[in-house]
N, C-alpha and C positions, 0 to 999 in steps of 0.2 A: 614738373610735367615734361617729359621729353617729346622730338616729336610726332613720336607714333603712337603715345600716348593721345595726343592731340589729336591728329588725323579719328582717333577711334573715336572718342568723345565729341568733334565738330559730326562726323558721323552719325551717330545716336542723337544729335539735336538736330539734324536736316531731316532724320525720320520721322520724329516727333512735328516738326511741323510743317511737314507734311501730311500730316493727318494719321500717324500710328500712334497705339495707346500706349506701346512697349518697345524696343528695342534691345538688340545686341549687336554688338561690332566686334569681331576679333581678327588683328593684321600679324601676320608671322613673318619673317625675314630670315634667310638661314644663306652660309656660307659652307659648301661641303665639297671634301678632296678626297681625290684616292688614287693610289699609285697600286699598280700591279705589276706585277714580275712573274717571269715564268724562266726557269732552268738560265737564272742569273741575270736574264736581259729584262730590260723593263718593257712591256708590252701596252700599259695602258698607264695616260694619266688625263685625269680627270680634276676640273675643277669648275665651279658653280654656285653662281649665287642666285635666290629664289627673293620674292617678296609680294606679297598680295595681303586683300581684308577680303572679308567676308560679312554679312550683314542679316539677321534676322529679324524681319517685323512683324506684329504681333498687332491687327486693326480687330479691338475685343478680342476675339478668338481663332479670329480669322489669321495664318501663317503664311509670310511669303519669303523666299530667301532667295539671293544672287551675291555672288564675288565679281573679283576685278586682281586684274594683276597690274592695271595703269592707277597709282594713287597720286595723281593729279588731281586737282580738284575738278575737273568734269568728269576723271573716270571715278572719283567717288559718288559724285552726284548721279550719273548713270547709275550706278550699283545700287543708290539708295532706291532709284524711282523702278527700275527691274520690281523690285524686290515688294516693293508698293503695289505694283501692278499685279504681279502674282497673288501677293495676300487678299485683293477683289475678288478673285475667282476660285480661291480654294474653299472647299467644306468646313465648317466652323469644329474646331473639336472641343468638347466641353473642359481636358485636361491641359489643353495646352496653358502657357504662362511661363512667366519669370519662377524663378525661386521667391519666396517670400525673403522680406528685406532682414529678416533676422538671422537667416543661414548666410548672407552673404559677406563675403569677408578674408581677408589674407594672414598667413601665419607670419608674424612677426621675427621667426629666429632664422638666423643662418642656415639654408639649406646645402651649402658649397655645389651649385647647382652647375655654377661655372667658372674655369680655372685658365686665368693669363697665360698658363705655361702653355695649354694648347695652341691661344691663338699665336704662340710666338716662336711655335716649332717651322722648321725649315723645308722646304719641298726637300732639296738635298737629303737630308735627314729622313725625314719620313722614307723618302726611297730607298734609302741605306738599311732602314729597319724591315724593309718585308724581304729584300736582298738577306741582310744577318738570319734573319727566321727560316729562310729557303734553304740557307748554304748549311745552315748548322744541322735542316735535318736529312740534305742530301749528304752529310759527313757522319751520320752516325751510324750509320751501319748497311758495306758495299750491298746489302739487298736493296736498299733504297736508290733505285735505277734511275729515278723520273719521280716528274711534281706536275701534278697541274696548279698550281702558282700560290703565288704569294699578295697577299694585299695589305695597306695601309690604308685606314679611313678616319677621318677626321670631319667633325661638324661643330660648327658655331650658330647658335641662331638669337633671335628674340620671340616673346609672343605679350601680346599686348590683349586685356580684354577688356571693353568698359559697357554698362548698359543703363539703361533708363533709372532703375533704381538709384544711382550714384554710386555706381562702382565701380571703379575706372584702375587697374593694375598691370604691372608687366615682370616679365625675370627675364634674364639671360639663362642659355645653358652651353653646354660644351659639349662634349665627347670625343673619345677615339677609339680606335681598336686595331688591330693585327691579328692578321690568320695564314694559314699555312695549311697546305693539301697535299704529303707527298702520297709517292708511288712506290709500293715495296712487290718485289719479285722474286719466287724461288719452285721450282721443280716446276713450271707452268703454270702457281699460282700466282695472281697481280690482282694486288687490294689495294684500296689509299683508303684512309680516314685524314682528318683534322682535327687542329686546338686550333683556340682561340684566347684573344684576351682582350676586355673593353671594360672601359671606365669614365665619368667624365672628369676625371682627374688624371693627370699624367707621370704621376706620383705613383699612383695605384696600380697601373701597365704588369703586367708579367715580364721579365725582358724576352727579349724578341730569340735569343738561345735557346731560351727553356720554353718560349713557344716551339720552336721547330724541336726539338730535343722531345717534347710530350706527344706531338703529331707522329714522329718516325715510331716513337713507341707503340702507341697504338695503331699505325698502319702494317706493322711488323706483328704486330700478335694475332692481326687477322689473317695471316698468311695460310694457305692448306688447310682452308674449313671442310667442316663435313655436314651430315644432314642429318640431323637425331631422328629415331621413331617417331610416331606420332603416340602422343601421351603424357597424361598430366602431371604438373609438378610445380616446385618452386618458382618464382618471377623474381630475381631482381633487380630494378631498375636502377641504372649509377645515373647521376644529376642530371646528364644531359635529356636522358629520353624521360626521367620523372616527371623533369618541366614539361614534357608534353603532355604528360597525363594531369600532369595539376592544370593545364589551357584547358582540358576539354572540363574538367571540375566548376570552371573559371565560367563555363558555358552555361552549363546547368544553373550557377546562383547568379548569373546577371538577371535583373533584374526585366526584361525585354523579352526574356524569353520565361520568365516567371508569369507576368500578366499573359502571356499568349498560351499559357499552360502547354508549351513544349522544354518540359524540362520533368525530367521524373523525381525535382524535387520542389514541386509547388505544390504549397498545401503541407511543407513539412518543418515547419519553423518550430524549434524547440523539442523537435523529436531526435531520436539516435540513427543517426546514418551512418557511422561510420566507428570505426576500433577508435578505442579509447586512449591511443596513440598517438590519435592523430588532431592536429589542433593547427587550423589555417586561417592566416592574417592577413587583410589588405592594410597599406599602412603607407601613405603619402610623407608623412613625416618626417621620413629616415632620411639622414642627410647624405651628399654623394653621390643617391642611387637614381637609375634611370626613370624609376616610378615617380620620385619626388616631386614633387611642387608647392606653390602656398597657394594657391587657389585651382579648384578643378575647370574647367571649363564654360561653367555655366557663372563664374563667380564664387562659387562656396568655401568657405574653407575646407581644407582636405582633412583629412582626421584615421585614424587608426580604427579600424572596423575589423572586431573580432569575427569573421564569417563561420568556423565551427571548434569547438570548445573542449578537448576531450570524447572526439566520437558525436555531441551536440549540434546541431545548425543553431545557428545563431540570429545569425542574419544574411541578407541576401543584400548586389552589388545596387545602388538605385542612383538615376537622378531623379531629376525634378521629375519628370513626365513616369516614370515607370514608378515614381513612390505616390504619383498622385492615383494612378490607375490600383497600385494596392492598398491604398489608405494608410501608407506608409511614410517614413520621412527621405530623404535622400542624405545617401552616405557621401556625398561631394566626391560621385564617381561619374563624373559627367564627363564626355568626352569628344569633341567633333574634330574636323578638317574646320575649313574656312568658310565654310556653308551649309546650310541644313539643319534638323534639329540636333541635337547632339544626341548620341548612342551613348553606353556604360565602358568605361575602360576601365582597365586594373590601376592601383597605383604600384607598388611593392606589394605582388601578391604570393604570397609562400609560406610554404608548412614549416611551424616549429622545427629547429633541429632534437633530433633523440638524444640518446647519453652512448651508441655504441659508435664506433669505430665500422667504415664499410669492410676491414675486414675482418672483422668481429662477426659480424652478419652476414657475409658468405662462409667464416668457416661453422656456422649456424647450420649451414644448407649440404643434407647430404645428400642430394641430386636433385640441380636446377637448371636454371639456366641465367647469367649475368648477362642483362640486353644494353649492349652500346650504341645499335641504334635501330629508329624505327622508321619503315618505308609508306606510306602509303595509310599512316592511321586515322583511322574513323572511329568515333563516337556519336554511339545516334542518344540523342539527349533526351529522349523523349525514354524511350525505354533500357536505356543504360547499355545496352550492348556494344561490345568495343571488339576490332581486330585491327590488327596490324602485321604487315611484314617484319621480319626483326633479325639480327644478327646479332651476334656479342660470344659468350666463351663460356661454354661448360662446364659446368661445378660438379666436380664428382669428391665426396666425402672433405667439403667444408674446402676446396682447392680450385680455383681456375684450371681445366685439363686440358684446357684444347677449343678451338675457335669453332664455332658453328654459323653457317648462315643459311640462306634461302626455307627460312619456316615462317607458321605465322603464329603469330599467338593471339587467342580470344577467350576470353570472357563474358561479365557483365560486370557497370562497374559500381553495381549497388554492391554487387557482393565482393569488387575489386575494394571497394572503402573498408566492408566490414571487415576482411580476411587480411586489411594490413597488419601482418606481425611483428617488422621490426620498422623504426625511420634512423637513420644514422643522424652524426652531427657533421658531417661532412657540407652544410651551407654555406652555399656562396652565391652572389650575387653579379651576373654574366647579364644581366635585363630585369626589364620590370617583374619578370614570374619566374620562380626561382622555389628550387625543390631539394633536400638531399638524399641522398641511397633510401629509397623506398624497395620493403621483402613483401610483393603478397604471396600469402600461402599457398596459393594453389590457381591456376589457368591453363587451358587446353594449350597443346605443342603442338600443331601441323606439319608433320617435316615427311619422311622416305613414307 
């Protein structure tokens, strides 16, 4: 037992007797840097280290919760009697509770959640690499005049959880990442986009070249957009804006917004929502990825939860409190801060990859539109309706022609599931939710 281990576990037994029937304690500690550069100087660095518990008791039904970021032993002690005192005065909710002892538990295999080579890279270094990323894509092509900057981020942390049942666990994790924003310029037009690349392995990185080399690229092919008609057509989303569309998917099957029946897909378990295409997996499991863990938050083991099946709903995202309220089980998708009751978070949530090639499925499209990004998107959950500002590059007969921006595009996105016609294999894993080249058939164009 280490000793924040400890702290969590002396924790949950000053709750217990002090008069709670239940308890949890979870203390996090994280060490995170970031160097920023802008047009070769370095502008910002940053470095910080965090550490706090948090505490949830549970007097019968009654729920009280307080943190502390002093874990000395009288600011745990404060923390516990806070948290005591609050559960006196709050409403008894008949769902509240632990997990039952049998879901509770940690995956035994190697997650590679955290890698030495992070903690042992060098501030020098790191600054060197958002510097390399900057200069390679202010070198690739004299349109790229200007950059709003370059960054390096790196984080180390712990997270420790133990509660009353006898469940007391911790992991390390790691991460890093590198990004780049240049500025391209030509005949008075001035666009920048960005890449990125993040891992919690350092292994895994993109080099910091072919980051800025992928940035200039795409800041350079937005240059001298235009404004299409307004009028319906193909949608195809490349990775980055899909994962936005799979977040608002992500909304609808938590399970929080299932019992409050704000989601227009409660009530639909085992029914077809969506093309037969399409087949979406939460999956804690996978090792490497940012979603990963051996235990969710509440304790549970994490586990692979197929949420829709070919077109099928399967299941929807639960913990404890949202799978009691549907007479359901929880998928060990529990997920809090250091206080409070825990809310649902994704683990590795993302759609199967398809079998074509993303440009297989533009040269699919004889007049679309390829969206690289999206401004301002809303999804209302309840009744499916979706708009968005959007940019990206005109498909005329199976061809990227030509950049487009200031339009919006909208739908709904019951009928945005059914009408998915192609998904590429193009997946990659850039965060917990993770999507590749999604084609819907058909969504309104707002443009001239």
């Amino acid at each position: 037992m280490n000793d924040l281990e400890q702290l969590a576990a002396d924790a949950v037994k000053r709750a217990l007797s002090g008069g709670a029937t239940d308890a949890e304690c979870t203390i996090s500690e994280g060490e995170e840097f970031e160097a920023s550069i802008r047009m070769r100087e370095v502008e910002n660095l940053k470095e910080a280290g965090s550490r706090g518990a948090g505490i949830r008791v549970l007097v019968g039904q009654h729920t009280g919760s307080a943190y502390t970021s002093d874990l000395s032993r009288d600011g745990m002690d404060t923390m516990v009697s806070k948290a005591l005192e609050l559960a006196a005065i709050t409403t008894e909710d008949p769902h509240a509770g632990l997990p039952e002892d049998g879901e509770l538990g940690s995956l035994k295999c190697e997650l590679e959640l955290y890698d030495d080579a992070i903690a042992g890279m060098a501030t020098e270094w790191k600054v060197d690499q958002a510097r390399t990323a900057e200069a390679a894509a202010l070198a690739f092509d004299p349109r790229i005049e200007n950059s709003k900057g370059a960054s390096f981020e790196s984080y180390l942390g712990m997270r420790v959880f133990a509660n009353s049942r006898g469940f007391l666990g911790s992991y390390r994790t790691s991460s890093c990442g590198l990004a780049v924003q240049p500025v391209a310029k030509q005949n008075g037009s001035t666009e920048r986009d960005y890449w990125y690349t993040s891992s919690r392995s350092a292994s895994r990185m993109e080099g910091a070249e072919e980051v800025g080399r992928r940035a200039a690229e795409r800041a350079l092919r937005r240059l001298n957009p235009r404004r299409v008609a307004t009028q319906k057509a193909a949608i195809v989303f490349e990775p980055r804006t899909a994962r936005s569309v799979l977040g608002d998917l992500f909304e609808v099957v938590c399970g929080s917004a299932i019992y409050r029946q704000a989601s227009f897909l409660a009530g639909k378990l085992g029914e077809k929502i969506a093309s037969e295409k399409l087949t979406v997996i939460d999956d804690a499991t996978m090792p490497g990825l940012f979603g990963s863990s051996p235990f969710d938050d509440e304790g549970v083991r994490t586990r692979r939860t197929v949420v829709v099946e070919r077109g099928v709903l399967l299941s929807y995202l639960l913990n404890t409190y949202t799978a009691r309220k549907l007479g359901l089980k929880t998928t060990g998708n529990a997920s809090r801060g250091l206080t409070g009751n825990a809310g649902v978070g994704p683990g590795n949530f993302f759609v199967e990859a398809g079998m074509k090639t993303p440009q297989q499925i533009i040269a699919s499209v004889r007049s679309g539109l390829y969206v690289t990004e999206l401004i301002g998107a809303n999804a209302n959950p309840v009744t499916g309706d979706y708009s968005a500002g959007a940019a990206g590059m005109w498909i005329e007969n199976g061809e990227l022609a030509y950049p487009v921006s200031e339009i919006t595009i909208a739908g709904n996105m019951k009928q945005m599931l059914m009408e998915l016609a192609e998904i590429g294999n193009d997946l990659e894993f850039r965060g917990s939710v993770a999507a590749p080249t999604l084609l819907v058939s058909e969504m309104t164009i707002s443009g001239r």
